[in-house]
Rosetta silent file (secondary structure, phi, psi, omega in degrees, C-alpha in Angstrom):
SEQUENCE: XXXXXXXXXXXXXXXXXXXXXXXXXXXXXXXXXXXXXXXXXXXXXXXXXXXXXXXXXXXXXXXXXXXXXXXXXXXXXXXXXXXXXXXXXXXXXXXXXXXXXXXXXXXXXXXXXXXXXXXXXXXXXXXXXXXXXXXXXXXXXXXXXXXXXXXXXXXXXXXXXXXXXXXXXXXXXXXXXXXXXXXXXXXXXXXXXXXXXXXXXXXXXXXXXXXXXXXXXXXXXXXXXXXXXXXXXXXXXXXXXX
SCORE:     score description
SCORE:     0.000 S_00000001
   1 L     0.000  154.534 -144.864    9.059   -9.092  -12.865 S_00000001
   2 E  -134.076  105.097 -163.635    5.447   -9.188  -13.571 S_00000001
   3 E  -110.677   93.780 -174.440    3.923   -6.451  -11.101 S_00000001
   4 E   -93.676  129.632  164.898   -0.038   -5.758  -10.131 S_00000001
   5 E  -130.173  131.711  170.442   -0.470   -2.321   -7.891 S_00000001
   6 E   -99.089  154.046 -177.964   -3.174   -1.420   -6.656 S_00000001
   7 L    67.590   38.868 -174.734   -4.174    2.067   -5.581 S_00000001
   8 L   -59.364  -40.417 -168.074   -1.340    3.494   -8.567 S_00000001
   9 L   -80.958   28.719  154.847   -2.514    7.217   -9.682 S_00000001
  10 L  -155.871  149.766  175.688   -2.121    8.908   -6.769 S_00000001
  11 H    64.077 -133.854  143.138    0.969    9.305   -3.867 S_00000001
  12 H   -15.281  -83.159  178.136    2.731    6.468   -3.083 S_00000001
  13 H   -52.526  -30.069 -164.713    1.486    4.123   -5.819 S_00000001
  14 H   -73.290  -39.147 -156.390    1.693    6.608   -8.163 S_00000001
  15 H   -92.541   -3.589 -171.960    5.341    7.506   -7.910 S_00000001
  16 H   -95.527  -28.278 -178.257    6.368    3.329   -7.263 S_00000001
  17 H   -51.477  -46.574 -162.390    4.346    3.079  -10.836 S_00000001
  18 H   -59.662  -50.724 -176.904    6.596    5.644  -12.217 S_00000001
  19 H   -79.458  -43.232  145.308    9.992    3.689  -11.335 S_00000001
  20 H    -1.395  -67.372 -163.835    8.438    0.191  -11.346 S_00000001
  21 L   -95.396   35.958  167.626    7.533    0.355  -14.640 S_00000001
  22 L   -63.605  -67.606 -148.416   11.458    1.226  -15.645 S_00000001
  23 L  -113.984   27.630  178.264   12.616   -2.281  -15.299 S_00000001
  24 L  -156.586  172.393 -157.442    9.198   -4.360  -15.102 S_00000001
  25 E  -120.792  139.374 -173.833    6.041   -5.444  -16.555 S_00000001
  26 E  -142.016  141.068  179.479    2.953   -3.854  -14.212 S_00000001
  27 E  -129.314  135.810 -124.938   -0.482   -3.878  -14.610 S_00000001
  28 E  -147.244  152.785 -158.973   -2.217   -1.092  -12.091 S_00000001
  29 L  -147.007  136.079  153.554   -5.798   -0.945  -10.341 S_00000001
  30 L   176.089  167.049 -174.419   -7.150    2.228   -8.869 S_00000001
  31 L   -78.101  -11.988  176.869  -11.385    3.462   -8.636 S_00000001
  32 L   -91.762  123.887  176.066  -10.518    6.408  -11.520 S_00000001
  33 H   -99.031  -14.605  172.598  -10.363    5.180  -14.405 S_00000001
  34 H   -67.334  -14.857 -173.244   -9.560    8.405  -16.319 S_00000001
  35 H   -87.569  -26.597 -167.206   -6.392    8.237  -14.315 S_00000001
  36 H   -86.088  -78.271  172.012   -5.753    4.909  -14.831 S_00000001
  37 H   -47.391    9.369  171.314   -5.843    5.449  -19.082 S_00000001
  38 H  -100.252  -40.565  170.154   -4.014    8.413  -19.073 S_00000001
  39 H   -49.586  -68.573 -162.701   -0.929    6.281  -16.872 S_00000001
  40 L   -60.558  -48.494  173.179   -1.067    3.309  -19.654 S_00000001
  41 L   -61.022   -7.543  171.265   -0.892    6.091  -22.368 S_00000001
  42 L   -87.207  121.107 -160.967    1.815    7.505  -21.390 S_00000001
  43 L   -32.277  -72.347  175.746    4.859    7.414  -23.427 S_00000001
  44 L   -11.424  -60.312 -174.398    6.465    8.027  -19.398 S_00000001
  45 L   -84.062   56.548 -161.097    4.999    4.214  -18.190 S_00000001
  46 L   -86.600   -0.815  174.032    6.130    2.355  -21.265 S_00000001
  47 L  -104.979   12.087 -177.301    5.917   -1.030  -19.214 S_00000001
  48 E   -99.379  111.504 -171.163    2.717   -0.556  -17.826 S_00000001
  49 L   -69.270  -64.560 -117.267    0.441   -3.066  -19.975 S_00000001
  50 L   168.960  136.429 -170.555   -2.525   -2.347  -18.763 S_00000001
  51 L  -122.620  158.278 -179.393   -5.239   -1.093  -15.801 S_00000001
  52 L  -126.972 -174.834 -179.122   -8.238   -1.922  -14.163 S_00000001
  53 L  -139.245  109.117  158.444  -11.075   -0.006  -11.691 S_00000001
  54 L  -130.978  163.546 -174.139  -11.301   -2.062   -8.820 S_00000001
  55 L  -139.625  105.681 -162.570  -12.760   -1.243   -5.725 S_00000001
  56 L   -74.499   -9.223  170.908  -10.736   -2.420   -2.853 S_00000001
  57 L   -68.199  -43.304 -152.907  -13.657   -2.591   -0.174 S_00000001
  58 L   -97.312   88.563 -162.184  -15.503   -5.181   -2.376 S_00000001
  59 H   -47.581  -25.616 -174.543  -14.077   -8.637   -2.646 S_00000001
  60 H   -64.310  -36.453 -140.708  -16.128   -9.509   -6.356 S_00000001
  61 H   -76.046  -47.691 -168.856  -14.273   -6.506   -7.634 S_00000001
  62 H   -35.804  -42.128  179.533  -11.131   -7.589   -6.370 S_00000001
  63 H   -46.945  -82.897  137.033  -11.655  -10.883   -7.454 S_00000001
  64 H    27.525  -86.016 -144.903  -12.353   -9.138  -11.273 S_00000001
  65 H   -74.644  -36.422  160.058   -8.987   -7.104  -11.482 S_00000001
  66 H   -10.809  -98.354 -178.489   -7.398   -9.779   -9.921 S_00000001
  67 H   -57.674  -37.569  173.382   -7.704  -12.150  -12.760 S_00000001
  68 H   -96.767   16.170  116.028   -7.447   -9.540  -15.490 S_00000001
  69 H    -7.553  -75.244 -169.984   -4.576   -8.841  -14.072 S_00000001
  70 H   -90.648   -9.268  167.334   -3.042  -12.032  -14.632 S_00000001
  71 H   -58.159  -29.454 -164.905   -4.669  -12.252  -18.471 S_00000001
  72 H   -84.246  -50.727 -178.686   -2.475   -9.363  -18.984 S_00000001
  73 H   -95.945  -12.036  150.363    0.670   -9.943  -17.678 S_00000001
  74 L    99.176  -52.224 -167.137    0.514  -13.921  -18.340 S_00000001
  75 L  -149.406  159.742 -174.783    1.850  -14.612  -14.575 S_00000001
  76 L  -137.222  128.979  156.630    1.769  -12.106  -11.711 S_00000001
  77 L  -116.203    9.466  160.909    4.853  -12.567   -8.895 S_00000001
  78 E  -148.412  158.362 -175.708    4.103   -9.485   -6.759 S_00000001
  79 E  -110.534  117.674  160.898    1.009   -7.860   -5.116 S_00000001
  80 E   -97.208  115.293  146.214    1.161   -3.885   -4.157 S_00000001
  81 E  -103.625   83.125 -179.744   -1.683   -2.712   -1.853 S_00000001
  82 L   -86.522   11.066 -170.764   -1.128    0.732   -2.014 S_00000001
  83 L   -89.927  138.540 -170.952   -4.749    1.567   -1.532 S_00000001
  84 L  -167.939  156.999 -174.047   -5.751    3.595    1.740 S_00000001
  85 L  -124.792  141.632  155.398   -7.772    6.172    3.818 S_00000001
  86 L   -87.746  115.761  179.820   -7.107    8.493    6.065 S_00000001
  87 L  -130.269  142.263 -165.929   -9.775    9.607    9.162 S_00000001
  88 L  -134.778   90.877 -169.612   -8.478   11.785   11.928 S_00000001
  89 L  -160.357  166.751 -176.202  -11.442   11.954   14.268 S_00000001
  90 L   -82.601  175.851  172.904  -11.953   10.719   18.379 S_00000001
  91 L   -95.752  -14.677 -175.175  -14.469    7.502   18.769 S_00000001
  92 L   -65.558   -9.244 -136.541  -16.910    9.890   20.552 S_00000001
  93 L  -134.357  -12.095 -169.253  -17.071   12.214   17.248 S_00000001
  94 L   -66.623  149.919  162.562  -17.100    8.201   14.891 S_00000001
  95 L  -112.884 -178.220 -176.977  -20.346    6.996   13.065 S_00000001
  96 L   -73.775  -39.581 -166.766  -20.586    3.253   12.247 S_00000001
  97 H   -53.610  -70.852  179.219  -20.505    4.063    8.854 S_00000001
  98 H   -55.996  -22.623 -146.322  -16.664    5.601    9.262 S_00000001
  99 H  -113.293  -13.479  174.827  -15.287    3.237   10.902 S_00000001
 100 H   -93.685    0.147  132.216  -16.334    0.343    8.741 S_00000001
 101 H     6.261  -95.731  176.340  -14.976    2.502    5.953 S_00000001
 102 H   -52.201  -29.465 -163.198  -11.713    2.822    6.918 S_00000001
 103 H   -89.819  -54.673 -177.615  -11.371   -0.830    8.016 S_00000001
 104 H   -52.438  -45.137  168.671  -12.538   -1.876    4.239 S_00000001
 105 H   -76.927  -50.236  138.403  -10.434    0.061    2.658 S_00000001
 106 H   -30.771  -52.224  179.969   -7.310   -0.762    4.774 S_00000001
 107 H  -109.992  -39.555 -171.158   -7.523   -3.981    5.965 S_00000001
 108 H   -77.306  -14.150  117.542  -10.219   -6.113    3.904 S_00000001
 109 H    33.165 -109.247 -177.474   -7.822   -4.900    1.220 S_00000001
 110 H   -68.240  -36.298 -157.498   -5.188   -6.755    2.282 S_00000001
 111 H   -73.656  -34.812 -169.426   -7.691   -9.687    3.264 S_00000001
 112 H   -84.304   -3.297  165.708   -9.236   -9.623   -0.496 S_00000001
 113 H   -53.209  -86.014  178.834   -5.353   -9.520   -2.243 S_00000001
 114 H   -26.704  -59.966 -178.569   -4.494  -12.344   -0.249 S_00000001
 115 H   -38.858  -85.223 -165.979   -8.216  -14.488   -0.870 S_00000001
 116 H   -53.377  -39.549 -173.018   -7.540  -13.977   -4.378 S_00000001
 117 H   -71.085    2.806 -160.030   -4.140  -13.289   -5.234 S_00000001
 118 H   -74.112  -58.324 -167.081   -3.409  -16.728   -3.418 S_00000001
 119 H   -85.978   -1.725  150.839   -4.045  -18.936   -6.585 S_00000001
 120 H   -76.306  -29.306 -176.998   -1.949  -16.636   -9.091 S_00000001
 121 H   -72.929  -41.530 -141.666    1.110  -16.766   -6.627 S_00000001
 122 L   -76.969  -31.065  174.309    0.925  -20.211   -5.305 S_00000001
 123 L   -56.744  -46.566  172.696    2.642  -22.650   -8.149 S_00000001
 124 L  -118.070   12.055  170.483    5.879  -20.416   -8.397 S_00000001
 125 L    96.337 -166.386  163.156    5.882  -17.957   -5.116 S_00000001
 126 E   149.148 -153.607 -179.649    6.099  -14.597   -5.066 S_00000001
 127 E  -141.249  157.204  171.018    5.387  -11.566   -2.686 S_00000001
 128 E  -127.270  141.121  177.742    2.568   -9.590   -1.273 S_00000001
 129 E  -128.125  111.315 -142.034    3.320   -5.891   -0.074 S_00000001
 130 E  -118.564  167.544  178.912    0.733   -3.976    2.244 S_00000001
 131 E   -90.230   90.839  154.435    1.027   -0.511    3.524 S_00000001
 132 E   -88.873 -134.837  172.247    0.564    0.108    7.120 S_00000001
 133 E  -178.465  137.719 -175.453    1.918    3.477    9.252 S_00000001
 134 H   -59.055    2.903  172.392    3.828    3.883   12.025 S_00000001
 135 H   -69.312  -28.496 -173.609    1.070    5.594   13.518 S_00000001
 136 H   -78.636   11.525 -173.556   -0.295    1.981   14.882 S_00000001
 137 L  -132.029  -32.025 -175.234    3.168    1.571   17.030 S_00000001
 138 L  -114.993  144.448 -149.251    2.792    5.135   18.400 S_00000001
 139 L   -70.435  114.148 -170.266    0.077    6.706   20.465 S_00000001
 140 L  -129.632  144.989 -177.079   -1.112    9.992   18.308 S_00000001
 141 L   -54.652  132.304  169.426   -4.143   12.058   19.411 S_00000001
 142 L    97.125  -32.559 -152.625   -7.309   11.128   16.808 S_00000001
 143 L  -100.129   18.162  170.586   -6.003    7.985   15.016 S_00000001
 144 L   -69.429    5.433  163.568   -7.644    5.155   16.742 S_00000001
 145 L   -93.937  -41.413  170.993   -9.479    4.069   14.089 S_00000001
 146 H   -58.175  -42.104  167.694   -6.682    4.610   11.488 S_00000001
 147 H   -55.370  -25.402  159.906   -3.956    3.270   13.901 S_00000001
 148 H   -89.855  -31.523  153.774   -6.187    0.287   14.163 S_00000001
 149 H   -73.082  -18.981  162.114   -6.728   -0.617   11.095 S_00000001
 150 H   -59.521  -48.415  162.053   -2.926   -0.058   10.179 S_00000001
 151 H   -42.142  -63.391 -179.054   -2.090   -1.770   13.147 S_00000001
 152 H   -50.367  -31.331 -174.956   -4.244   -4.987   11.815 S_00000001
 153 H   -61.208  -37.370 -158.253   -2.120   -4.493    8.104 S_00000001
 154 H  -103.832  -44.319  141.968    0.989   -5.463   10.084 S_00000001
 155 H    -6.834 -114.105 -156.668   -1.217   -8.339   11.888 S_00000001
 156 H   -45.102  -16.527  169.975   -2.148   -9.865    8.873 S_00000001
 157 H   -69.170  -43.576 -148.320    1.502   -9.417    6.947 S_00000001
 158 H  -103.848  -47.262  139.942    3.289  -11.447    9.944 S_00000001
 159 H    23.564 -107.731  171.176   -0.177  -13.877    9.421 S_00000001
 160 H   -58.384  -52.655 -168.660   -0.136  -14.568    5.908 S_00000001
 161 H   -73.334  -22.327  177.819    3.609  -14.941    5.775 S_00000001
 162 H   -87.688   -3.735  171.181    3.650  -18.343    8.222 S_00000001
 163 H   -66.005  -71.352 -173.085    0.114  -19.181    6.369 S_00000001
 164 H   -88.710   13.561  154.647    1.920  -19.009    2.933 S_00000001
 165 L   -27.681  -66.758 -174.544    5.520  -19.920    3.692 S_00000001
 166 L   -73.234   -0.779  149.349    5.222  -23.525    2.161 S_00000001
 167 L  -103.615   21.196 -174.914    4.564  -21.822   -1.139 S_00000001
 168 L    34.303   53.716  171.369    7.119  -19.725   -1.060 S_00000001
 169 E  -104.607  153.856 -177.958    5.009  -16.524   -0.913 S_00000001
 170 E  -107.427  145.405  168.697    6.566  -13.673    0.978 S_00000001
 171 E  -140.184  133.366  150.946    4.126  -10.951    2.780 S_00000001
 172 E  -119.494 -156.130  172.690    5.607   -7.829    4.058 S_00000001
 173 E  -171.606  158.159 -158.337    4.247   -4.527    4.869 S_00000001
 174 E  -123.530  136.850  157.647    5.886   -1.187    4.537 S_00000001
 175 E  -116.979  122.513  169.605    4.966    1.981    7.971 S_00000001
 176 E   -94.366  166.191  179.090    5.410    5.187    6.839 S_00000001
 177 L   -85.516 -134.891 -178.519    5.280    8.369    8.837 S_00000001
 178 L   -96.508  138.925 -152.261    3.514   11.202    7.475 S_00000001
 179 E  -120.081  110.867 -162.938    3.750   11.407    3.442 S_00000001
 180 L  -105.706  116.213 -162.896    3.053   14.348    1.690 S_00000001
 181 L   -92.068 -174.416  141.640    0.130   13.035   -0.552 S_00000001
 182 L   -61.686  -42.983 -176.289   -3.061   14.114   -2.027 S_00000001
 183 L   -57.640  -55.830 -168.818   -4.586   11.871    1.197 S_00000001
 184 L  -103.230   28.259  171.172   -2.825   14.154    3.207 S_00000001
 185 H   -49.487  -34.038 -175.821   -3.517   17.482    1.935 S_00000001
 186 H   -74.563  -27.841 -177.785   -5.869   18.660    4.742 S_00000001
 187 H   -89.916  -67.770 -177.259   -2.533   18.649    6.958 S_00000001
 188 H   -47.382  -33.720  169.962    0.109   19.386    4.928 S_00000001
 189 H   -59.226  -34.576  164.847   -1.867   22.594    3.434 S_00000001
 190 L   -59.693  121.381 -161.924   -1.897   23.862    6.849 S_00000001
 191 L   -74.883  -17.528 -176.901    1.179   25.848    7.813 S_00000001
 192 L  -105.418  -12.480 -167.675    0.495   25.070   11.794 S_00000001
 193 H  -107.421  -26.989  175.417   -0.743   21.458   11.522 S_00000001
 194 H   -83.009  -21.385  161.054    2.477   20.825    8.859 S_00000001
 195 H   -74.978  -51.121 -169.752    4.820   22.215   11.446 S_00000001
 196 H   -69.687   -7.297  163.779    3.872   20.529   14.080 S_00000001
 197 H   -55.897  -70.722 -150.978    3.664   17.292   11.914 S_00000001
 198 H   -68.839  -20.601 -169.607    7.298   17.935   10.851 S_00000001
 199 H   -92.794  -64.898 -146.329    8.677   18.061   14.910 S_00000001
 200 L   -67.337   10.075  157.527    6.972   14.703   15.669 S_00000001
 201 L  -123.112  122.401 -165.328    9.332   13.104   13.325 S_00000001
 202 L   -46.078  -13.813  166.438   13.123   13.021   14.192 S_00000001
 203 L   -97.391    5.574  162.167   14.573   14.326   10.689 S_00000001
 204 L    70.516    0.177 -177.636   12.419   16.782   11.229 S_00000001
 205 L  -149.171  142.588  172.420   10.500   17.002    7.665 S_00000001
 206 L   -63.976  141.785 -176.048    7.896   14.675    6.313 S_00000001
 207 E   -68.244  172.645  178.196    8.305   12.034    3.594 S_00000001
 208 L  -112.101  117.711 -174.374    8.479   12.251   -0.214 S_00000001
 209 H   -58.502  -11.485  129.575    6.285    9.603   -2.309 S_00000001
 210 H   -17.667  -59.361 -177.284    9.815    8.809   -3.165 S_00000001
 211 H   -85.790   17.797  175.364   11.025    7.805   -0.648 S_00000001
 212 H  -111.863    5.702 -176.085    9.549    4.443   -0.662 S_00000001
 213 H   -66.278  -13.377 -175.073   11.017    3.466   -3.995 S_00000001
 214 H   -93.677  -38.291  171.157   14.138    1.973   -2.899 S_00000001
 215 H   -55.488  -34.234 -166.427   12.683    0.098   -0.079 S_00000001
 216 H   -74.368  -52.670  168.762    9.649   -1.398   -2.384 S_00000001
 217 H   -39.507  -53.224 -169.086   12.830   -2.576   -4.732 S_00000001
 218 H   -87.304  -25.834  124.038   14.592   -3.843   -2.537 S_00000001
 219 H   -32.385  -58.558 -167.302   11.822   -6.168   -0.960 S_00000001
 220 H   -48.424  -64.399 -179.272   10.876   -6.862   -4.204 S_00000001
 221 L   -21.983  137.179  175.536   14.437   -8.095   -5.296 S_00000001
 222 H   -75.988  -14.359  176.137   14.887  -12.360   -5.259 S_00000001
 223 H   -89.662    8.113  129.002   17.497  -11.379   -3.267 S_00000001
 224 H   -60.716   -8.512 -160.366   15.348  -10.267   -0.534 S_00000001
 225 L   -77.550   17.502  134.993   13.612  -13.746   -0.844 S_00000001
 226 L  -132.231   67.985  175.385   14.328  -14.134    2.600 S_00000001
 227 L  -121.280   92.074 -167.707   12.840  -11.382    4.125 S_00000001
 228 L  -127.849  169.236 -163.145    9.077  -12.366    5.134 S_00000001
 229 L    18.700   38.429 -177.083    6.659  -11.129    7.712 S_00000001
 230 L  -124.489  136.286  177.396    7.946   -8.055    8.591 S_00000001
 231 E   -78.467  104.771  142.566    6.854   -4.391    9.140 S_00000001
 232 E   -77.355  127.827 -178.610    9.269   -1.827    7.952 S_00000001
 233 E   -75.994  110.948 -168.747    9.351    1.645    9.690 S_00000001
 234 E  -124.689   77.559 -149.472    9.986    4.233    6.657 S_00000001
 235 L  -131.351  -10.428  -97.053    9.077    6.980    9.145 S_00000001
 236 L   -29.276   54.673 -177.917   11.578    9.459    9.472 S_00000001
 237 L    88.404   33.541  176.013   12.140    8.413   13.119 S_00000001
 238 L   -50.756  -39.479 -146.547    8.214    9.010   13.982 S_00000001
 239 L  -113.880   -0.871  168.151    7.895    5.649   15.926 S_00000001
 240 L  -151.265   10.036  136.840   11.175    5.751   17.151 S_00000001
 241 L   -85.132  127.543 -179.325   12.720    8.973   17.849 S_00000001
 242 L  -122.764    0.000    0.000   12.065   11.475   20.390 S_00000001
């Protein structure tokens, strides 16, 4: 399978890159580019053709990696948005600034995959796979800007899959609880803000960038090819244990 991810070299992307590129051909977007040439040299990634610097607020660039994307890899049949921000702040405490931030990098994203990614998918199908977080189904002190733009991720996956049904594109979206990332260093470094992280989810400990590899597979898989518009909760029982 012929695989573009975006937001690869760090967390989440980084660790679906690692296993990804076992048993598939991937070509990988993120804004570093030293990070992005050290992943294609490495011996480690030996199916990873080739990377780009895109900048997921900005629809030209997308547009850009987009297409040299599919020069690389010939055909593309799945879309990763693994790219994403975190802001933990009240709306009283927001500038204008932050909040269209967050919303660019999270959801216009997803919007600028889709624009573009439409006409490599649409002649033989495929899938697009967005990130939201189970923070958007449950009420958490601070996150109404993240939780809304996360929220919107799972919008536009259930969207886009009755939009792009009759091409037999797939959209899905993955919510994780909390993930312990570089993006989420400011918590997890804290020994009182990482306990109390760790109770609000019902296994009692915080994900592993790991732990989304079998789910991302398993979407991925034609034998998932009817599994469309849906938000999975990868949480460890944030959103639905108490």
């Amino acid at each position: 399978m012929n695989i573009v991810l975006v937001g690869a070299t760090s967390g989440i992307g980084h660790s679906l890159a690692e296993n990804l590129s076992r048993n598939n051909k991937l070509f990988i977007g993120s804004r570093n580019e030293t990070k992005i040439n050290d992943m294609v040299d490495n011996p480690s990634f030996s199916n990873i053709l080739d990377g780009g610097v895109v900048d997921v607020s900005e629809f030209d660039s997308i547009e850009d990696f987009l297409d040299l994307a599919r020069n690389a890899l010939g055909k593309i049949d799945a879309i990763i948005n693994c790219a994403g921000s975190l802001l933990l702040r009240p709306p009283h405490m927001l500038k204008e600034d932050d909040i269209l931030s967050v919303y660019k990098t999270n959801v216009f994203s997803c919007l600028g995959l889709l624009k573009y990614g439409f006409k490599h998918l649409k002649d033989e199908g495929g899938s697009f796979l967005f990130f939201s977080s189970a923070a958007s189904k449950v009420g958490l002190k601070n996150h109404e800007v993240i939780s809304g733009a996360k929220g919107s991720v799972s919008s536009i996956a259930l969207s886009a899959a009755s939009t792009y049904s009759n091409y037999n594109i797939r959209v899905n979206a993955i919510a994780p609880g909390l993930v312990d990332t570089p993006m989420t260093s400011k918590i997890t470094s804290s020994k009182m803000s990482l306990e109390y992280s760790r109770k609000m989810h019902g296994l009692n400990r915080i994900g592993k960038p790991e732990n989304f590899v079998p789910i991302v597979e398993s979407l991925l898989n034609e034998k998932s090819n009817w599994i469309t518009g849906q938000t999975i909760f990868v949480d460890g029982g944030l959103s639905n244990i108490k």
